[in-house]
C-alpha positions as CSV (number, residue, x, y, z in Angstrom):
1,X,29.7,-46.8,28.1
2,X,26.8,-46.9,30.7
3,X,25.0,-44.1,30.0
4,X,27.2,-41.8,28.4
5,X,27.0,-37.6,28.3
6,X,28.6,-35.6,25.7
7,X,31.5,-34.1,27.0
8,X,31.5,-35.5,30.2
9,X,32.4,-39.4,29.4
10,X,36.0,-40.0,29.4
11,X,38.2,-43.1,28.6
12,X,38.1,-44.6,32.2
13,X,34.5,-44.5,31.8
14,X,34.6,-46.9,28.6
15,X,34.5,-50.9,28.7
16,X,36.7,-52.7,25.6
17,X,36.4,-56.3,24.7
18,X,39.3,-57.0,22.3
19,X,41.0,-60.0,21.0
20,X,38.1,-61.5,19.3
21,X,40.0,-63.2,16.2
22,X,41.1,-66.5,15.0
23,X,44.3,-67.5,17.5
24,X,42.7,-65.3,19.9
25,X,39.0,-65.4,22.0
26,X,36.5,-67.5,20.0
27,X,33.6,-65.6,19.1
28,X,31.1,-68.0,20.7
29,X,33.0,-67.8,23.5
30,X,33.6,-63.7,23.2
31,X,29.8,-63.4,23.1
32,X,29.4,-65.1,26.1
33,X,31.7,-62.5,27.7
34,X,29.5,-59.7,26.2
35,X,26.2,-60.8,27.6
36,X,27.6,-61.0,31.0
37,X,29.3,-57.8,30.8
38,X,26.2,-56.2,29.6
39,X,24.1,-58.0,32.8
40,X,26.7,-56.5,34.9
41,X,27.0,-53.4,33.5
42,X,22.8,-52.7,33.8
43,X,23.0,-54.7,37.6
44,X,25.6,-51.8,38.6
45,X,24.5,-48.8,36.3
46,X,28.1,-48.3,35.8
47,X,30.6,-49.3,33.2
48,X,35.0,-48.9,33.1
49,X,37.2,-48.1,36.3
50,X,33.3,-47.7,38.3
51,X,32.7,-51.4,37.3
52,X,32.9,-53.5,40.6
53,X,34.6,-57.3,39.5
């Protein structure tokens, strides 16, 4: 969550990465998801359903 409050964040507000196993996302390749999420989620100041694609 990009910059979270207490009791003000909600679910919308969160961003999941799932699926990260063996017969899933490769980890290598999971991470590289991560550190572009992360670069996107600073670049915007946001993170969930306020995420631009």
């Amino acid at each position: 969550v990009y910059s979270p409050r207490v009791a003000t964040t909600v679910e919308a507000d969160r961003t999941c990465i799932s699926n990260i196993h063996q017969g899933g996302t490769p980890p290598v390749e999971a991470a590289a998801v991560i550190v572009d999420l992360a670069k996107r989620m600073l670049e915007q100041k946001a993170s969930g359903i306020n995420m631009s694609r």
